[in-house]
Structure formats: structure tokens, C-alpha cells
N, C-alpha and C positions, 0 to 999 in steps of 0.2 A: 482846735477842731471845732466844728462850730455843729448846731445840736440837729444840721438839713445832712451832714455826710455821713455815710454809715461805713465802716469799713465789713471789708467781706476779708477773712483770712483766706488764704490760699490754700489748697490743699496738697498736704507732704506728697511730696515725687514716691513715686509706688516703683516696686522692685518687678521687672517682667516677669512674669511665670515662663515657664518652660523650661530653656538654658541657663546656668547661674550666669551672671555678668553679662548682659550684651544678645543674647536671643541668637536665632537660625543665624543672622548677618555675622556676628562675632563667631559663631561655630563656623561658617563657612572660610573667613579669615582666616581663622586660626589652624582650618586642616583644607588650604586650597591645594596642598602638592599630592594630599594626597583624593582630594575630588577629580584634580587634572588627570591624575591617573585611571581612577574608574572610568570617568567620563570617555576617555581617550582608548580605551580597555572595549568597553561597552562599541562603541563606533569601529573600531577594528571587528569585533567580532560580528557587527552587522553586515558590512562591505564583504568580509570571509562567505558570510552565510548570504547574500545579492549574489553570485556567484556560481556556488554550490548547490541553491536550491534548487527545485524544478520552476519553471513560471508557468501559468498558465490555471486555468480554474481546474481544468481535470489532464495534468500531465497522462503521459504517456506511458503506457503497462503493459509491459508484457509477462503474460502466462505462460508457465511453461508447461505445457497441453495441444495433445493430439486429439483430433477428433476422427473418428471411424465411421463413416454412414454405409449401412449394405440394406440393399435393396433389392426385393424379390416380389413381386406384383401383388397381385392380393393372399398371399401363402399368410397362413394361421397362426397366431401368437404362439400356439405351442409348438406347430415345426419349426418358426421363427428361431425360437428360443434353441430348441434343441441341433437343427440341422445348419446354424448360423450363427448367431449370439455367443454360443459356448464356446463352439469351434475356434471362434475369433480372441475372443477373451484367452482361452488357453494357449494360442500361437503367438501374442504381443504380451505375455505375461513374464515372459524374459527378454524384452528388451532393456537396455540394461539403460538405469538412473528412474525406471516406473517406481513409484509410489502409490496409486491405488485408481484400480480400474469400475470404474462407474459406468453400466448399463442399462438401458430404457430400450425397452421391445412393446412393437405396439404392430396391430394389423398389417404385413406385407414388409414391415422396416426395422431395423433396428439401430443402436447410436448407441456409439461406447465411446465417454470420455477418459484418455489417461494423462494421470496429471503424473507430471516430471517432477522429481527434486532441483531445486531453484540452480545447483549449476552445473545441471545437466546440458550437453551439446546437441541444443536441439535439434540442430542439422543431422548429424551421425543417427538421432535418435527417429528421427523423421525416415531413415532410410532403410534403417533398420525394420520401423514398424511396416513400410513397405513390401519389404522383404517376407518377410513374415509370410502379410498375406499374400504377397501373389504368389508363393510355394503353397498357402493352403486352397487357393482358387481350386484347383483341380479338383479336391478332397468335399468342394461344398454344392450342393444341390445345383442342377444347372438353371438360368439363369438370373443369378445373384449376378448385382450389382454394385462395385463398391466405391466410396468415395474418401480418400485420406486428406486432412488439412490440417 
């Protein structure tokens, strides 16, 4: 060895941290049947759910809800109330699958939402509330006007 070369020792091979023997690469070896299976797990249950879901930013809803609008010209929130509102409310309050009837009376009009239990047949229920009113048409101040949707 002559007194211009310097030796540098090497430094000892270090043990990886994380996995004993071998890291993520030996872990993933050692259990690929059963990563194939997650992996393959995971992708079915995405393609299921491409399918199933709805697309679109704001899918399609339907509520299951009637709306009542009656109309009487400039008549006063309290005849409103009492010769129309109530009348109305009391004759669609057995139509059957209602769940809770909500009413707003304001100057000449009034508007009562009822909302259906989710599987209710809103067709039959739509005919019914109908029904109702135009049997209490007779019974309400003359001319109310009513509108069902």
C-alpha cells in the first residue's frame, strides 16, 4: 500500500425497516393470491356499482307529494283560513298513505302540501285527493278556485 492511497471501508448492508426480510416488494410476493383477490374483489364491486348507480350531477327525485292551490280573489286571510283552508285540510286528511298535511294561507289563496309515505301509489292517491275536493266544491264559498298537482 503505498502512503497517496487511503482506503475508505465500506459501510455494513443495513437491514430495511418496515417488513422484516425483503420490504412492501417481498410482502407483495409473498401474498399475491391473495392481493389478486382483493384487487379483482374491489373492481367487481365497482363495475356492480357503474350500473346501479344513478349518473348524472343531480339525478332524478321523485317526491311523493300533492300540492292543493285554491283560489278565491282578494277574500281575507281569516275567511281564507276558515271557509277554505280548513275545509280542504279536513276532506284529503283521509286519503289514504298521507303522512302530514302542510298549510300556507296568505291574501285571496291558500296552498296545502301533502306529503305521501314513500310507497304510496301516487296515481290512486292523486285521484283520491281529487275526489275529495271536488265533493267539497259545493260546501265552499262560491268562487274558489282550485288547482291539484
Amino acid at each position: 500500500m503505498n502512503s497517496d492511497e487511503i482506503r475508505v471501508p465500506h459501510p455494513a448492508p443495513q437491514q430495511e425497516k418496515g417488513f422484516s426480510s425483503g420490504g412492501i416488494a417481498a410482502f407483495a410476493l409473498r401474498h399475491a393470491k391473495a392481493i389478486t383477490v382483493i384487487v379483482l374483489g374491489l373492481c367487481l364491486w365497482g363495475l356492480a356499482a357503474l350500473f346501479t348507480l344513478g349518473s348524472g350531477i343531480y339525478p332524478d327525485a321523485a317526491f311523493p307529494r300533492i300540492v292543493v292551490i285554491a283560489e278565491r280573489g282578494e277574500d281575507s286571510v281569516e275567511n281564507m283560513m276558515v271557509g277554505v283552508t280548513r275545509p280542504i285540510e279536513e276532506a284529503v286528511n283521509a286519503v289514504l298513505g298521507l303522512r302530514r298535511v302542510r298549510s300556507r294561507t296568505i291574501r285571496g289563496a291558500s296552498e296545502l302540501s301533502l306529503d305521501f309515505s314513500p310507497d304510496t301509489d301516487m296515481r290512486e292517491a292523486l285521484s283520491q285527493t281529487r275526489a275529495r275536493i271536488a265533493s267539497l266544491l259545493p260546501r265552499l264559498p262560491p268562487g274558489v278556485n282550485t288547482t291539484i298537482e
